[in-house]
C-alpha positions, 0 to 999 in steps of 0.5 A: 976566053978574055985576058983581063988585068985588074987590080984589087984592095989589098984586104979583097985579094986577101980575103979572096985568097982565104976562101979560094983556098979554103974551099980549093978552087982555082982563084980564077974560077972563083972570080969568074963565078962571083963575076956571074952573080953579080951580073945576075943580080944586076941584071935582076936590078935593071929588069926591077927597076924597069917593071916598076916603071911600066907598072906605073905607066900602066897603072895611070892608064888603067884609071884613065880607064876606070875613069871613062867607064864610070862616066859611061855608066853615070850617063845610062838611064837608071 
């Protein structure tokens, strides 16, 4: 376990104040929880981001391809 100061917007502690008691759990449990999301989702962010990119990479090569194999049967006798 890791002891952590931060500070907060005056309007998001208040906020977070609200729900934590409203859905009565501890506030530490409930920023840890929201920590965990948004990790999550960054991370899902980070892993879009790079299969758009291998999917461009693989994309070009792949019509490379479709390019040769269109040249190999334009050469073969009809």
């Amino acid at each position: 376990m890791k002891v952590l100061s931060l500070k907060l917007q005056e309007e998001i502690f208040e906020e977070v104040e609200r729900v934590v008691h409203a859905i009565r759990i501890p506030r530490n449990t409930y920023i840890n929880q929201a920590l965990d999301f948004y990790t999550c989702l960054s991370r899902r962010k980070l892993l879009k981001q790079q299969l758009q990119k291998e999917s461009r990479a693989v994309r070009m090569n792949s019509l490379r391809v479709l390019k040769e194999f269109e040249r190999l049967e334009d050469d073969l006798p009809a």
